[in-house]
KEKE-3310 file (N, C-alpha, C; in steps of 0.2 Angstrom, whole numbers, plus 5000, padded with zeros to 4 digits):
npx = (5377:5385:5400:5396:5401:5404:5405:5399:5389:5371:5367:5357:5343:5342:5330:5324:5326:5315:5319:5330:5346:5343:5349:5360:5374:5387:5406:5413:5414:5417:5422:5418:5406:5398:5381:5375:5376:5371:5375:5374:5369:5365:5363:5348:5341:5328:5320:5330:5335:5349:5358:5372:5383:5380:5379:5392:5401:5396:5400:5415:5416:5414:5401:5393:5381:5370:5353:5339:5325:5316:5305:5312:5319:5334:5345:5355:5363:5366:5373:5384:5390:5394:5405:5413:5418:5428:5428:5427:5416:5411:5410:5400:5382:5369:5353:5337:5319:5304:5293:5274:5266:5270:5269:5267:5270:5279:5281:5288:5300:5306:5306:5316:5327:5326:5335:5346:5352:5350:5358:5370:5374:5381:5374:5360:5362:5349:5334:5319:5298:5290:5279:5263:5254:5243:5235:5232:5236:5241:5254:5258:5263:5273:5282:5286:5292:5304:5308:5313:5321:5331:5336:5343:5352:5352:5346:5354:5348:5333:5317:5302:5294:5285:5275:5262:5257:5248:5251:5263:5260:5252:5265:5269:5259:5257:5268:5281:5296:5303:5303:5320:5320:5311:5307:5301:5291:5299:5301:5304:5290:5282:5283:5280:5277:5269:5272:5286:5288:5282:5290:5304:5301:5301:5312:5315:5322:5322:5322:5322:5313:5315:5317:5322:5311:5308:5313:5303:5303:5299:5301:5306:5312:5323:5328:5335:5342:5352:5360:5370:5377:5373:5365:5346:5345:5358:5357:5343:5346:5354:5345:5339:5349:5350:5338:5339:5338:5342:5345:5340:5346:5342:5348:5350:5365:5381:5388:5379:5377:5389:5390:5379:5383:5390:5388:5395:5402:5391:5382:5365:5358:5348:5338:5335:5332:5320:5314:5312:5307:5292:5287:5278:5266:5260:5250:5247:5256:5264:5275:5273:5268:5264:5259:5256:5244:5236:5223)
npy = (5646:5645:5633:5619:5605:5589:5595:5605:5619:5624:5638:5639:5649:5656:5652:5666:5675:5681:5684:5681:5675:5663:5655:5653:5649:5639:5636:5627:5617:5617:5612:5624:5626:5616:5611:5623:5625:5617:5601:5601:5588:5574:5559:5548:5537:5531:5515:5507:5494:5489:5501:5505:5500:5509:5520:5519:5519:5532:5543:5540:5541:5553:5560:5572:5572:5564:5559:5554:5548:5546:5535:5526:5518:5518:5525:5523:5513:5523:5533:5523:5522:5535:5536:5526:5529:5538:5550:5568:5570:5585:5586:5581:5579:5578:5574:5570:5564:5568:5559:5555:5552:5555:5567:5582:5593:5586:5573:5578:5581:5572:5565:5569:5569:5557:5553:5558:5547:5536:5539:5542:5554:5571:5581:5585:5589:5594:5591:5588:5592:5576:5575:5586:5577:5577:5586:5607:5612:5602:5602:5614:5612:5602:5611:5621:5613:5610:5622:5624:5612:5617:5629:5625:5616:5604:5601:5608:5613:5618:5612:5605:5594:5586:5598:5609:5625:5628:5623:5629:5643:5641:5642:5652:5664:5660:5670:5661:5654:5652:5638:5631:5623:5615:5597:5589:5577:5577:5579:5579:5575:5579:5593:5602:5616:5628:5625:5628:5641:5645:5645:5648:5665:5664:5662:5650:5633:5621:5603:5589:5575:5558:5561:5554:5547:5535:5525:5528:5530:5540:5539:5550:5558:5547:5550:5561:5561:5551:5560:5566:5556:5550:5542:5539:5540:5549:5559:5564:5566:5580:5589:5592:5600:5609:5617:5622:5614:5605:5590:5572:5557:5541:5526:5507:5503:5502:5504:5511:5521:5530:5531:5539:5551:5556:5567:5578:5584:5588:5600:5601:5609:5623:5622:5607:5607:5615:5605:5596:5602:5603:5592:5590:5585:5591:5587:5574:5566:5563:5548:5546:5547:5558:5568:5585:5591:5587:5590)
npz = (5196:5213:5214:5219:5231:5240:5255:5253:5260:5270:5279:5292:5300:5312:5317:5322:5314:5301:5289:5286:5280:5275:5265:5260:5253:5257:5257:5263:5277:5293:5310:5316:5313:5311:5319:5315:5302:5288:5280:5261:5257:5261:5272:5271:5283:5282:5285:5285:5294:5299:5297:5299:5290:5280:5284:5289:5277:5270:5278:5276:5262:5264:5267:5279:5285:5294:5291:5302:5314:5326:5325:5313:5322:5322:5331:5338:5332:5322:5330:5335:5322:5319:5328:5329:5315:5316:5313:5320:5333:5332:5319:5311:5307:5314:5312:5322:5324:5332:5337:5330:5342:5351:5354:5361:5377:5389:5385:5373:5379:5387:5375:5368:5378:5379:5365:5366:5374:5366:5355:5359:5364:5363:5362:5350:5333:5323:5327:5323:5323:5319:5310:5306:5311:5325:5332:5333:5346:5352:5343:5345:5358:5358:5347:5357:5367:5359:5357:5371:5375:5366:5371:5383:5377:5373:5361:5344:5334:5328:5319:5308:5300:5286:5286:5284:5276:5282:5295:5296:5298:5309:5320:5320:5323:5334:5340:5341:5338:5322:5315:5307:5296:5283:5282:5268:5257:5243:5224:5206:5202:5212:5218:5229:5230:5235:5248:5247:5240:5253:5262:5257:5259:5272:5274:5279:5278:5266:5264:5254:5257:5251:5238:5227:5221:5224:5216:5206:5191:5178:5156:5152:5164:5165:5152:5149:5160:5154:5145:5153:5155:5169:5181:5182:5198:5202:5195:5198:5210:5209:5202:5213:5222:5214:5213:5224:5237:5252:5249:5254:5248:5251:5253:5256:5255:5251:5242:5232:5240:5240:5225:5223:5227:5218:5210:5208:5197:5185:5178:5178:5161:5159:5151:5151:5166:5165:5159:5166:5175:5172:5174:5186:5197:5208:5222:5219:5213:5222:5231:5244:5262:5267:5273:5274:5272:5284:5296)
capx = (5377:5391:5401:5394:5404:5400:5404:5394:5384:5368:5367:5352:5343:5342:5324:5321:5325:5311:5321:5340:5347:5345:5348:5367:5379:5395:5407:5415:5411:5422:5419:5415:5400:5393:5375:5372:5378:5369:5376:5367:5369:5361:5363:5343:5341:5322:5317:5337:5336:5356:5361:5376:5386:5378:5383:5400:5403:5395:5408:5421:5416:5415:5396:5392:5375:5363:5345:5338:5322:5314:5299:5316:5324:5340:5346:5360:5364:5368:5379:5386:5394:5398:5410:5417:5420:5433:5427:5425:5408:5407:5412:5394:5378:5365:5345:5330:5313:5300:5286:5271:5262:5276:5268:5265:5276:5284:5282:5294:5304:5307:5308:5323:5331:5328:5336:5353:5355:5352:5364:5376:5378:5377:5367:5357:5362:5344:5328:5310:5292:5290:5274:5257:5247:5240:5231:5233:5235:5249:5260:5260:5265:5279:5285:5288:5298:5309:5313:5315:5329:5337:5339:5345:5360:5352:5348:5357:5343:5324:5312:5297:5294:5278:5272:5261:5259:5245:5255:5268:5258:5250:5269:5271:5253:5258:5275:5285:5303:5302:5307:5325:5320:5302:5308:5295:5292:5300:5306:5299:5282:5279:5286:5276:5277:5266:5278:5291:5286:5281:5296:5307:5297:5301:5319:5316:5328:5320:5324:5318:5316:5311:5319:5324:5305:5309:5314:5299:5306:5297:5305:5308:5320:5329:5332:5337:5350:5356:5363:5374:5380:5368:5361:5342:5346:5364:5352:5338:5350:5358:5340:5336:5352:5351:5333:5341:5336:5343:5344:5340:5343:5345:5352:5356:5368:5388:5391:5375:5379:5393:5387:5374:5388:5395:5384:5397:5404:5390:5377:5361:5356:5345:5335:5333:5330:5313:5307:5309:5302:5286:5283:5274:5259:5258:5249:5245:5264:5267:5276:5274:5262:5263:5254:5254:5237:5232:5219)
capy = (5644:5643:5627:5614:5598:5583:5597:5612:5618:5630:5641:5638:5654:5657:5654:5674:5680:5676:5684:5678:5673:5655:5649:5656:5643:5641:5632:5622:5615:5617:5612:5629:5630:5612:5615:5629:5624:5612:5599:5601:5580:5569:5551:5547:5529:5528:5507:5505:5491:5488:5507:5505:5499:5513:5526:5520:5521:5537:5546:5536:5546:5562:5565:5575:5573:5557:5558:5550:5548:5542:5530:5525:5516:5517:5530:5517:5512:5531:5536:5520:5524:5540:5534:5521:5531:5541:5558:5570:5572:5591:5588:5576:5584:5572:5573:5567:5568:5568:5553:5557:5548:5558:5576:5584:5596:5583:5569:5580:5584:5566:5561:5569:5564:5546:5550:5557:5541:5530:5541:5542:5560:5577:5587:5582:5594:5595:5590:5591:5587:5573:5579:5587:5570:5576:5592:5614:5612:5600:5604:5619:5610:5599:5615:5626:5610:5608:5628:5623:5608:5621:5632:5619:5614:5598:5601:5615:5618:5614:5613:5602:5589:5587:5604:5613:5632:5630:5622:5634:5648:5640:5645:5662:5666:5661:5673:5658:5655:5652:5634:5632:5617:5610:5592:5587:5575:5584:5578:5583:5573:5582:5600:5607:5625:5632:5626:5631:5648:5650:5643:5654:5669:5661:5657:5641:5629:5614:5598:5584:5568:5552:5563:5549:5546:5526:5522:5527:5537:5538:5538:5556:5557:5543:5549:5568:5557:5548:5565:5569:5549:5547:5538:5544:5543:5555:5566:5569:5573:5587:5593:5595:5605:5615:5618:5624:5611:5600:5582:5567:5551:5536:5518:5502:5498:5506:5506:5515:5526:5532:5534:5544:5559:5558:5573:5588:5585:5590:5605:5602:5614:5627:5620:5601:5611:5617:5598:5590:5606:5604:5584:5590:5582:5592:5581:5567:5565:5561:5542:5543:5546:5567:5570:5590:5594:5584:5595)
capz = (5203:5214:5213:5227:5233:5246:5259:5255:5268:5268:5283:5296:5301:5320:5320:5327:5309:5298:5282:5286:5270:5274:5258:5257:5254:5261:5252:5268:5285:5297:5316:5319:5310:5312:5322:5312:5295:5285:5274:5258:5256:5268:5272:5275:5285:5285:5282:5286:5302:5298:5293:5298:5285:5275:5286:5290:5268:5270:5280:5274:5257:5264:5269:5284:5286:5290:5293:5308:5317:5334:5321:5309:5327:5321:5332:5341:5324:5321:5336:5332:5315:5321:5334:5324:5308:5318:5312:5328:5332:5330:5311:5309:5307:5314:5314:5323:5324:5337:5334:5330:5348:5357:5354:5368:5381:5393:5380:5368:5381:5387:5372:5365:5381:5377:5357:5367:5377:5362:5350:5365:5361:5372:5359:5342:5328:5323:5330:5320:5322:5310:5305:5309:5313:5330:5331:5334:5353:5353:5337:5347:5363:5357:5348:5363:5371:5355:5358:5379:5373:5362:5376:5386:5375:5369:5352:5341:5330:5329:5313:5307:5294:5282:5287:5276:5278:5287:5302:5299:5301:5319:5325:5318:5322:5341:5341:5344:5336:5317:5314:5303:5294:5284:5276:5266:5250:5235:5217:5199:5202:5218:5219:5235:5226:5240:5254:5246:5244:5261:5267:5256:5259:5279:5277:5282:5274:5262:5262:5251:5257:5246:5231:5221:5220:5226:5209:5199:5186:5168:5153:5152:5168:5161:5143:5151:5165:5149:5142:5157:5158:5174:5180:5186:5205:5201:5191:5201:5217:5205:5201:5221:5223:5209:5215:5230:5241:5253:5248:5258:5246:5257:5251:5264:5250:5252:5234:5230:5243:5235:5221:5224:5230:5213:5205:5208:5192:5181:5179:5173:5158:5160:5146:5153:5170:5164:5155:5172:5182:5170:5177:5191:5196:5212:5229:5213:5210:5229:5232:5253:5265:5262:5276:5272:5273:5290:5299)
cpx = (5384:5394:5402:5400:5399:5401:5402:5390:5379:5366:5360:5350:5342:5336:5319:5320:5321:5316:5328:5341:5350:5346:5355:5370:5386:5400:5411:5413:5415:5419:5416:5407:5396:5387:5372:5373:5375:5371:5371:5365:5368:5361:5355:5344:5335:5321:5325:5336:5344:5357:5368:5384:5386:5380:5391:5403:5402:5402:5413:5422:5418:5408:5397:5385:5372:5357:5342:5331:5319:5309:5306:5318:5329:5346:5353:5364:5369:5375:5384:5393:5397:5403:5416:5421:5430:5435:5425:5419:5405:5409:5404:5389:5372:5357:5341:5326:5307:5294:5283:5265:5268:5273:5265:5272:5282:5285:5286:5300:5311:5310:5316:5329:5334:5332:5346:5355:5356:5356:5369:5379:5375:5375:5366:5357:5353:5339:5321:5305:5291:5287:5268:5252:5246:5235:5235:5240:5243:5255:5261:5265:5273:5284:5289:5293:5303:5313:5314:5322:5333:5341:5343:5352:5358:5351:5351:5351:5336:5321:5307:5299:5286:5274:5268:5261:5254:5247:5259:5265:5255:5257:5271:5266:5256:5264:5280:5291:5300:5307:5313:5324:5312:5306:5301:5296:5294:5304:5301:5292:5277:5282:5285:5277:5275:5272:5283:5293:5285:5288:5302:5304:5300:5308:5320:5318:5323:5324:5320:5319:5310:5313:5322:5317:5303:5309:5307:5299:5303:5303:5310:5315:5327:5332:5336:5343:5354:5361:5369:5378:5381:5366:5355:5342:5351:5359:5348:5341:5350:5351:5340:5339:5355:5345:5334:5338:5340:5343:5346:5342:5345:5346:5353:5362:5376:5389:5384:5375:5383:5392:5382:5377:5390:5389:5386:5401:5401:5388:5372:5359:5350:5336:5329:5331:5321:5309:5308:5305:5293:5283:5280:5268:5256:5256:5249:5249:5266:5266:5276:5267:5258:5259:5254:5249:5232:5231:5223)
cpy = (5643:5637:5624:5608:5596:5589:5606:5614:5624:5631:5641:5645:5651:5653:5661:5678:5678:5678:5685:5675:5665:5649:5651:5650:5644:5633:5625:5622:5613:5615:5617:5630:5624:5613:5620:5630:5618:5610:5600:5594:5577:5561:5551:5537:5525:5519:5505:5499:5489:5496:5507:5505:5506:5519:5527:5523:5528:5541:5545:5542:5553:5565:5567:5575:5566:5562:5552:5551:5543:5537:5526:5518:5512:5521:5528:5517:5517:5532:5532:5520:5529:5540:5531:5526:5536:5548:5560:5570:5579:5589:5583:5577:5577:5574:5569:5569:5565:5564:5556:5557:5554:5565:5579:5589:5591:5577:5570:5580:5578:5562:5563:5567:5558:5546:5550:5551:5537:5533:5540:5548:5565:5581:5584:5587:5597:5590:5595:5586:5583:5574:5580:5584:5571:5582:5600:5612:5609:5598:5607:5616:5608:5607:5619:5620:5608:5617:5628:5619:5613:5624:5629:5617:5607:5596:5609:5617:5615:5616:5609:5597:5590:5592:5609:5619:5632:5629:5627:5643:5647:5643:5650:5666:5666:5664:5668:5660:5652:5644:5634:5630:5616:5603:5589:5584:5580:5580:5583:5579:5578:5587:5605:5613:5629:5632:5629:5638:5649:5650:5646:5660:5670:5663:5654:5636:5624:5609:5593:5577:5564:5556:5559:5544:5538:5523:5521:5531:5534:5539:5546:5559:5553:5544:5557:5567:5556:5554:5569:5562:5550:5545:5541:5547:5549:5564:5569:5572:5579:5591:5596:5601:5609:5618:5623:5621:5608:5595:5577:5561:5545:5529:5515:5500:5501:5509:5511:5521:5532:5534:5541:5552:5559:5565:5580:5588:5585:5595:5604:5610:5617:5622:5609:5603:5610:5609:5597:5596:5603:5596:5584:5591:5585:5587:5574:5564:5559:5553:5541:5545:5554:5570:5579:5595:5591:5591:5598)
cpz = (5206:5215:5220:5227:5241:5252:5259:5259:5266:5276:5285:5300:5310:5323:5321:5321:5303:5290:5283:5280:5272:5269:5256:5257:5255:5258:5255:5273:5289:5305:5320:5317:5311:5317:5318:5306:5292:5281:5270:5254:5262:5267:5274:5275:5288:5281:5282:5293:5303:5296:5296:5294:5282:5278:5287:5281:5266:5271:5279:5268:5257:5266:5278:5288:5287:5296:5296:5309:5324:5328:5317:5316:5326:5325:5335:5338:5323:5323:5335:5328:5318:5328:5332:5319:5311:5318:5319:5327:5330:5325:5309:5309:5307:5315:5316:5323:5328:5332:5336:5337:5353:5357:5359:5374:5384:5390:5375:5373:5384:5381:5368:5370:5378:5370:5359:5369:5369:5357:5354:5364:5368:5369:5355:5340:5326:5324:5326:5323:5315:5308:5308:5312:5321:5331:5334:5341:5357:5350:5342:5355:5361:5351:5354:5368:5366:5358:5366:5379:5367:5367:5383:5386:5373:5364:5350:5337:5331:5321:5314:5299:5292:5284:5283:5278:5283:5296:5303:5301:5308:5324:5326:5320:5330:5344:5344:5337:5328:5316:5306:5297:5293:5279:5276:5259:5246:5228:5213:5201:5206:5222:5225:5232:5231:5245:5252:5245:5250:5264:5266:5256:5268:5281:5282:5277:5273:5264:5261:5254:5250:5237:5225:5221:5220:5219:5203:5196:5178:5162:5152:5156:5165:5156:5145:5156:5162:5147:5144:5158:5165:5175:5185:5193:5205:5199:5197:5208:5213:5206:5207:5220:5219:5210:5221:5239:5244:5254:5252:5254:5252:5252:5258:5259:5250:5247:5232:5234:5242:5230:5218:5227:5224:5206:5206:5201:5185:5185:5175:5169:5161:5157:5149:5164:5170:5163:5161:5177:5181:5172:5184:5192:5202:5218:5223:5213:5218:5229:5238:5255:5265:5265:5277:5272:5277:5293:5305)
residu = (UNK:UNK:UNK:UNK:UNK:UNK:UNK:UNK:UNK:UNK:UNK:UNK:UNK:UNK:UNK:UNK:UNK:UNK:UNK:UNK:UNK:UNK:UNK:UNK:UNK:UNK:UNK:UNK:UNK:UNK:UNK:UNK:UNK:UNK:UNK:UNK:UNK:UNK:UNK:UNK:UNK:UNK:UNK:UNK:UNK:UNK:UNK:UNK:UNK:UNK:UNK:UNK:UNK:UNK:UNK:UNK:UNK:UNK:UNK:UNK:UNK:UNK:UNK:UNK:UNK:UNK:UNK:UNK:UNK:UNK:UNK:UNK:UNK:UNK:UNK:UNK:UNK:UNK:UNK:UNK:UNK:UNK:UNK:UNK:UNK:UNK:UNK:UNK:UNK:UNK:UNK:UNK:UNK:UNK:UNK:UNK:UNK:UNK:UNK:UNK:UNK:UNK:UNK:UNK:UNK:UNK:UNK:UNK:UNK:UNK:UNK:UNK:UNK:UNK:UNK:UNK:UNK:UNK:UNK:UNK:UNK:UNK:UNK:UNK:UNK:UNK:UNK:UNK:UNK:UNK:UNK:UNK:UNK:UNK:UNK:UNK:UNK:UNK:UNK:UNK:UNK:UNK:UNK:UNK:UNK:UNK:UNK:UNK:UNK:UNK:UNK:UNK:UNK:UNK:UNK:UNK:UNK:UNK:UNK:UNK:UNK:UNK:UNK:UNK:UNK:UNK:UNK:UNK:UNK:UNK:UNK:UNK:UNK:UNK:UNK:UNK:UNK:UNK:UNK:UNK:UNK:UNK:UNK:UNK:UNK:UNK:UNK:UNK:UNK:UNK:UNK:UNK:UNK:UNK:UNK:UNK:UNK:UNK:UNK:UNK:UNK:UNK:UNK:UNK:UNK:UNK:UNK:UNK:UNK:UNK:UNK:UNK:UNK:UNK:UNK:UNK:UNK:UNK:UNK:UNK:UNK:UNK:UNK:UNK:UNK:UNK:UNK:UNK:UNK:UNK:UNK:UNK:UNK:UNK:UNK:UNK:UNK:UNK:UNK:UNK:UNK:UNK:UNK:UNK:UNK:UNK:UNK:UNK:UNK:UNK:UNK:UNK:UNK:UNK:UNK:UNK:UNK:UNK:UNK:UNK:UNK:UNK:UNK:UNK:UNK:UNK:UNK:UNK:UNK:UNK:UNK:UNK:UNK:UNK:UNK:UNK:UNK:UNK:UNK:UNK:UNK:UNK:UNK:UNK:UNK:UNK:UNK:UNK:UNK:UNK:UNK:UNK:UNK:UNK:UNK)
# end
């Protein structure tokens, strides 16, 4: 695979192309390409009510990417950091995601407003539905005003969160724009294999969140960590992004922060590859709420 660092990016399709080779990677990020380049490291800062710390260490390190949302209400926090830190803002690649009570046309539409004012920014890199939990009618609604603030110039990209195919098919089935982005639970317990099929099949870019499975790792990850003088959280990032995933881990902690970007200096084997593929337990595995298959 080609050799990844903290500033690798994986290219966002437009949307319009459902088979754009959304999964190419690009080996830097340059201000030209932020909004439409994804890092493939992400600061997440869900259960963060202080994330600042953690994102200022972040960027200090070298990420480019935190994971935000409207339910997190850290978004202040966020813009914050990114202000502070000193990097420009095109070089910072920021997400949020539309609450689930917020779904609706004028309700989305409002509501990314209110995410600019509290980041204090004049576009949000990506903007997702967090997830399914309201019904057909008004997934559908709060989509079509995520693709209204695109055209706008207030978010650069649009996707979804916890989405299963059945959701993703309600968007393609109504010819709308094909979201960039499905983040959804992903480690070895809990593989989503259908979504991820659809969604390469889609070229719609993955990304894992909770992929450090909140620290409940069996003995098997740990003794396969050991191998590489790992430690499990370093490891199983590696696994995502050899997986060809984008990985969310999140930390409130600086130093763990840090550390968790130190996994461009190995390669897991092919061999140790396969044992941790085989620990999936499918939906069984799942440590979050993994809401996937709400009606």
């Amino acid at each position: 695979m080609s050799k990844l660092s903290l500033s690798s990016t994986v290219k966002l399709s437009s949307g319009k192309e459902e088979n754009s080779r959304a999964t190419q990677v690009a080996t830097n990020c340059s201000q030209s390409c932020i909004g439409y380049e994804l890092p493939l490291v992400g600061l997440g800062v869900y259960q963060n009510d202080d994330c600042k710390p953690a994102c200022l260490a972040a960027l200090k390190h070298g990420y480019r990417h935190i994971d935000s949302a409207r339910m997190y209400r850290n978004e202040e926090q966020v813009g914050e950091a990114v202000r502070e830190s000193g990097i420009p803002r095109s070089e910072v690649f920021v997400t949020s995601k539309i609450n689930n009570p917020e779904h609706g046309y004028e309700s989305t539409l409002a509501s990314v407003d209110d995410s600019l004012k509290k980041f204090k920014f004049d576009y949000i890199d990506l903007m997702l539905i967090h997830s399914p939990l309201s019904d057909k009618e008004r997934r559908l609604q709060t989509w079509k005003a995520l693709i209204e603030a695109k055209k706008q110039g207030k978010v650069r990209s649009i996707g979804v969160s916890n989405y299963g195919p059945k959701h993703l098919e309600e968007i393609r089935e109504a010819g709308l724009e094909t979201p960039s982005v499905n983040q959804v639970e992903l480690h070895p317990f809990c593989q989503q294999k259908e979504i991820v099929e659809y969604c390469n099949k889609h070229g719609i870019v993955v990304e894992a969140y909770s992929p450090l499975i909140r620290g409940k790792w069996n003995d098997k990850i740990v003794e396969v960590a050991k191998k590489y003088n790992k430690d499990p959280a370093q490891f199983l990032i590696r696994w995502s992004l050899q997986r060809g995933f984008v990985v969310l881990p999140k930390s409130a902690q600086p130093e763990r922060v840090v550390s968790n970007a130190n996994v461009f200096d190995f390669e897991i084997k092919e061999e140790d590859m396969s044992t941790v593929n085989a620990l999936d337990r499918g939906k069984e595995g799942a440590v979050t709420w993994n809401p996937v298959d709400a009606p």
